[in-house]
C-alpha positions in Angstrom: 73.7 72.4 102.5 75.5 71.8 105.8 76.4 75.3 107.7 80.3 75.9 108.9 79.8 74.4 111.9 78.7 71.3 111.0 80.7 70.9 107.4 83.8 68.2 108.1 85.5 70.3 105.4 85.3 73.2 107.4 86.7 71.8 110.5 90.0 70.3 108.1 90.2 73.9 107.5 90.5 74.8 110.8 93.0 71.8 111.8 94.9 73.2 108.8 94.9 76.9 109.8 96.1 76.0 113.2 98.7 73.6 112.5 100.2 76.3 109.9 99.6 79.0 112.9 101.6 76.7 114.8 104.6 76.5 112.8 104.9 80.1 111.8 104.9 81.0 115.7 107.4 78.5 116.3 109.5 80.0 113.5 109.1 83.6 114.4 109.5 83.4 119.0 105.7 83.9 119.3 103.3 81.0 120.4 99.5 81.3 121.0 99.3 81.0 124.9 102.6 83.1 125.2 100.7 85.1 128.3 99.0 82.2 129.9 101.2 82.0 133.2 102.7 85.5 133.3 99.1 87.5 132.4 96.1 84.6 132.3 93.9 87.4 131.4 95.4 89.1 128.9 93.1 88.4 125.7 90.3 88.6 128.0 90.4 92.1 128.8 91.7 93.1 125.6 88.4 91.4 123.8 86.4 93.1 126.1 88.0 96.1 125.8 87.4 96.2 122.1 83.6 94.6 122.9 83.1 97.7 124.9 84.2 100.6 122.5 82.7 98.7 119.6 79.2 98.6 121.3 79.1 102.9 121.3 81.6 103.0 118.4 81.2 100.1 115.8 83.9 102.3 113.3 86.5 101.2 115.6 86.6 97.5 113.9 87.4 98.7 110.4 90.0 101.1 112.6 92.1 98.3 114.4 92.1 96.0 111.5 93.7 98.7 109.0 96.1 100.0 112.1 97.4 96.1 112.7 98.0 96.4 108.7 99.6 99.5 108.6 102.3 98.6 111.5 103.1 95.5 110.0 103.7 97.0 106.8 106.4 99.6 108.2 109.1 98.3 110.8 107.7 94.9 111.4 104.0 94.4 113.9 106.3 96.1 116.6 103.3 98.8 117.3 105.7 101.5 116.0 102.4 103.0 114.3 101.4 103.7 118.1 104.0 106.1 118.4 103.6 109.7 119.2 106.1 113.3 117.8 107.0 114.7 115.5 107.5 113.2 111.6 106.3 109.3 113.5 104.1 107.2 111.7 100.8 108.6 113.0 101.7 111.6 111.6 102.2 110.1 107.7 99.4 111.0 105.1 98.2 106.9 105.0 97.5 106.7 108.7 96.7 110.3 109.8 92.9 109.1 109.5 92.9 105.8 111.0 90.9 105.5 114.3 91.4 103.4 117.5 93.9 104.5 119.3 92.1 105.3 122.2 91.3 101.6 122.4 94.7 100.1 122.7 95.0 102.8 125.0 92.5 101.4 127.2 93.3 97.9 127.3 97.1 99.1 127.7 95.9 100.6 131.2 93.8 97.8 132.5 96.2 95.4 131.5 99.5 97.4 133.3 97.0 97.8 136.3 96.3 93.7 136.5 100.3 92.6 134.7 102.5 95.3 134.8 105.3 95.6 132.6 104.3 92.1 131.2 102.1 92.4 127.7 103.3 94.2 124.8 101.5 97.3 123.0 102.0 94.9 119.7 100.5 92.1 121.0 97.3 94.5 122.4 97.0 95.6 118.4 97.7 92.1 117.1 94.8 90.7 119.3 92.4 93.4 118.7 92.2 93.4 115.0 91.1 89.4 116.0 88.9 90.6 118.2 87.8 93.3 115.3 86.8 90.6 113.0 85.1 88.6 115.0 83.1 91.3 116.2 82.2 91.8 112.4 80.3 88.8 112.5 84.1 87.2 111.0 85.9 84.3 112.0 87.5 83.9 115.2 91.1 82.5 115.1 94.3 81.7 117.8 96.9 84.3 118.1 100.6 83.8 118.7 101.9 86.4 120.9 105.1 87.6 122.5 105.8 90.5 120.5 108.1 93.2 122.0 107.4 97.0 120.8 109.8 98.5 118.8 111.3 101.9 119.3 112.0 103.4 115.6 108.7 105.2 114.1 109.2 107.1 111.1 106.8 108.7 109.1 109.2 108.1 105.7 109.0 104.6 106.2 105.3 104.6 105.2 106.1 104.8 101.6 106.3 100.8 102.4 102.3 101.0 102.5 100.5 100.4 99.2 98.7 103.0 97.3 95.1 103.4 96.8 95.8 103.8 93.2 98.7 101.3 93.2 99.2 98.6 90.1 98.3 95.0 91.2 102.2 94.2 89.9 103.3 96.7 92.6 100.9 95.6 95.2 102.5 91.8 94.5 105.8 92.8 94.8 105.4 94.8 98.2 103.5 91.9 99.9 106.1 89.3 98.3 109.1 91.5 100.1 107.3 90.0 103.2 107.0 87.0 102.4 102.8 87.4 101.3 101.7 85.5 98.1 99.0 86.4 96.0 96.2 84.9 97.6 97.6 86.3 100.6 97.0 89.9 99.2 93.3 89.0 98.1 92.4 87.9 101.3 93.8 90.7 103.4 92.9 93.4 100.8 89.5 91.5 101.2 89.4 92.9 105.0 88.1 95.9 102.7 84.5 94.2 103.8 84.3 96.4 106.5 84.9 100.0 107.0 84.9 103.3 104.8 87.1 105.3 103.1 86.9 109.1 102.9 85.4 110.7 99.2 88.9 112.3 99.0 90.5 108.9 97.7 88.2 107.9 94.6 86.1 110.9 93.9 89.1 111.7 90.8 87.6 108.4 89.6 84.1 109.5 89.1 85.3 113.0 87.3 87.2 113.6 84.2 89.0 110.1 84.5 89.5 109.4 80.8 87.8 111.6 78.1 85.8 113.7 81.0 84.3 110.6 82.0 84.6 108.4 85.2 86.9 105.4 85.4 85.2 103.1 82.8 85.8 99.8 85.2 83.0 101.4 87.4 79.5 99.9 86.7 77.8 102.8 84.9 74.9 102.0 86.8 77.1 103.1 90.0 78.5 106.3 89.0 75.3 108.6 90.1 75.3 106.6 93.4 78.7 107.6 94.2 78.5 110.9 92.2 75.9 112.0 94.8 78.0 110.6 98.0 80.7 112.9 97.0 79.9 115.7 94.5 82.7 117.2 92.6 84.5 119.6 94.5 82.4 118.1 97.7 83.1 117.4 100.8 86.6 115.2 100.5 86.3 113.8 104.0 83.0 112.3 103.5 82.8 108.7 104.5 81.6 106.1 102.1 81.0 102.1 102.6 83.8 100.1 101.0 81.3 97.5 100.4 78.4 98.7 99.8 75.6 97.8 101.1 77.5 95.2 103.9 80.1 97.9 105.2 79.3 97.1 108.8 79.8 92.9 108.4 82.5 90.8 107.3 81.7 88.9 104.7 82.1 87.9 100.8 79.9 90.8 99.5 83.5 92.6 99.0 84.2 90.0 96.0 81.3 90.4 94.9 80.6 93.9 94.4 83.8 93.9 92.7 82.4 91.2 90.0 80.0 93.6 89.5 82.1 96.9 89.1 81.3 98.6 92.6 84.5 98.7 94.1 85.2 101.7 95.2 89.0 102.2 95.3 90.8 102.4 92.0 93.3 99.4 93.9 90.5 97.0 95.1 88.8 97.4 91.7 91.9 96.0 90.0 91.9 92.8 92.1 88.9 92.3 89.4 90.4 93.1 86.3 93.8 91.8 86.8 93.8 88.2 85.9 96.7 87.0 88.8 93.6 88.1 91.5 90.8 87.6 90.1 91.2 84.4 90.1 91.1 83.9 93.7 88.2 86.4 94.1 86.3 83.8 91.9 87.3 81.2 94.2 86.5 83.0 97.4 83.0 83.4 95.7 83.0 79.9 95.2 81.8 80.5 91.0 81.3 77.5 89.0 84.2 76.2 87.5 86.5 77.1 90.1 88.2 74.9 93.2 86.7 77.4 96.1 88.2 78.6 98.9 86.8 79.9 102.2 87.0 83.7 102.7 87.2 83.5 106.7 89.7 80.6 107.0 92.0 82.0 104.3 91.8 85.3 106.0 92.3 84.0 109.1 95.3 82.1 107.9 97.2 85.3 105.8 96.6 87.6 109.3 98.5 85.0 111.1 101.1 84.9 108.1 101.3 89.1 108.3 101.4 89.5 112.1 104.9 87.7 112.0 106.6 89.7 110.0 109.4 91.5 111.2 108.5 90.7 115.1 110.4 91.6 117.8 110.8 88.7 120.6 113.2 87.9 123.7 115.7 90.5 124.6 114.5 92.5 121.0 112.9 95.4 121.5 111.0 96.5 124.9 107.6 96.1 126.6 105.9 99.7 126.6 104.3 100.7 129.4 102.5 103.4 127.9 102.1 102.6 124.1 102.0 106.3 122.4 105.6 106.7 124.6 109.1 105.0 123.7 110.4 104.0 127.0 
């Protein structure tokens, strides 16, 4: 079997992603290059930026990719999650546990220091949840940039985010409000590959779920696993894998542990047992009987699709010079 890298389908892929990449930036003001006179270095340092906190801090991947999600998702990829005070999005109950910050932070200073004034906090966050991925072991794709930061960030506005216990129908119908289709919601929802979430947000599924049992879509041969990650009335902050047993690389292993029952939110489960998805986590698993599709490009392709929504460009919005701080 050819590899990626030598597959001729693979590269069509690729020619595909771009040219669609392409035409979304031109629709939305943002163009990959955007900084190459005004900051020629600017998705240089912010990669190594991200390199450098990743090598003593590998959670920081997950981190970024889930941040880029969660601003998009609430006022547009305008970096409004960065926002610091009072009743702002950081302070919401779906990103008060999200990590990272410290490393837009940090490519924020060098790159005021080397272009001042000149690269926007959203396009920092937009380019390291690339960066993120690819660190992962993922795909690497082009970014359009040229964001502007927005200045609104309310914590309210969160309610925009969807649920870790949400309905696939209501999941749908919140990505379709931004224009995200339904393979567009497996493949970012598949992003699950890397990262953890806290024992607080499925442990009620292991517990008294139905008839003082745990939720019945959960291999049985799973439940003491996760039974002895987080004990009833445990520890609720307890990290566990989202994919087990590949939480630290991005991969397929995510649709495939749900196949088998082992996803570990009740809302990534669901992409299984709801027909409308699991469709296309067949396909990304490339079963027999189904056209297949590849994981990286697809994902590539919806992240491309979701950093455009709502952006800010030209005279919208302002360039922050520090991102926690509205100008």
């Amino acid at each position: 079997m050819k590899s990626g890298l030598t597959n001729p389908r693979f590269f069509l892929a690729m020619a595909v992603m771009f040219a669609m990449a392409a035409a979304l930036s031109h629709a939305h003001g943002t163009r990959v290059g955007f900084y190459a006179r005004s900051c020629p270095r600017a998705e240089s340092i912010v990669r190594s930026t991200v390199q450098s906190h990743f090598r003593s801090n590998p959670t920081i991947a997950p981190g970024l990719l889930r941040m880029h999600f969660h601003d998009c998702f609430v006022q547009g990829c305008d970096a409004s999650i960065l926002i610091d005070g009072p009743n702002t999005e950081k302070t919401a109950p779906p990103n008060r546990l999200l990590r990272g910050y410290e490393v837009i932070d940090d490519a924020k200073t060098q790159l005021e220091a080397a272009c001042p004034g000149v690269v926007s906090c959203a396009d920092i966050l937009t380019l390291a949840a690339r960066d993120s991925v690819f660190l992962t072991r993922g795909i690497n794709w082009r970014v359009p940039t040229g964001r502007r930061d927005g200045r609104v960030s309310l914590a309210s506005d969160t309610s925009n985010l969807p649920g870790f216990t949400e309905s696939i129908d209501s999941q749908k119908q919140k990505f379709a409000a931004f224009g995200l289709n339904t393979q567009d919601l497996v493949s970012l929802v598949g992003g699950h590959t890397i990262g953890t979430s806290a024992c607080q947000f499925f442990s009620y599924r292991l517990y008294n779920f139905t008839n003082g049992g745990p939720d019945p879509t959960i291999n049985p041969a799973f439940v003491p696993q996760l039974q002895a990650l987080c004990p009833q009335n445990g520890d609720g902050s307890r990290r566990v894998d989202l994919d087990t047993g590949s939480g630290n690389r991005f991969d397929t292993s995510f649709f495939s542990n749900l196949r088998k029952g082992r996803g570990i939110l009740e809302s990534d489960q669901k992409l299984w047992t709801d027909a409308s998805t699991r469709t296309f986590v067949q396909r990304f698993l490339g079963e027999r009987g189904s056209r297949p599709l590849n994981f990286n490009v697809e994902f590539a392709r919806s992240m491309v699709k979701m950093s455009n929504i709502g952006v800010k460009t030209g005279a919208k919005g302002e360039i922050r010079r520090i991102c926690s701080v509205i100008n």
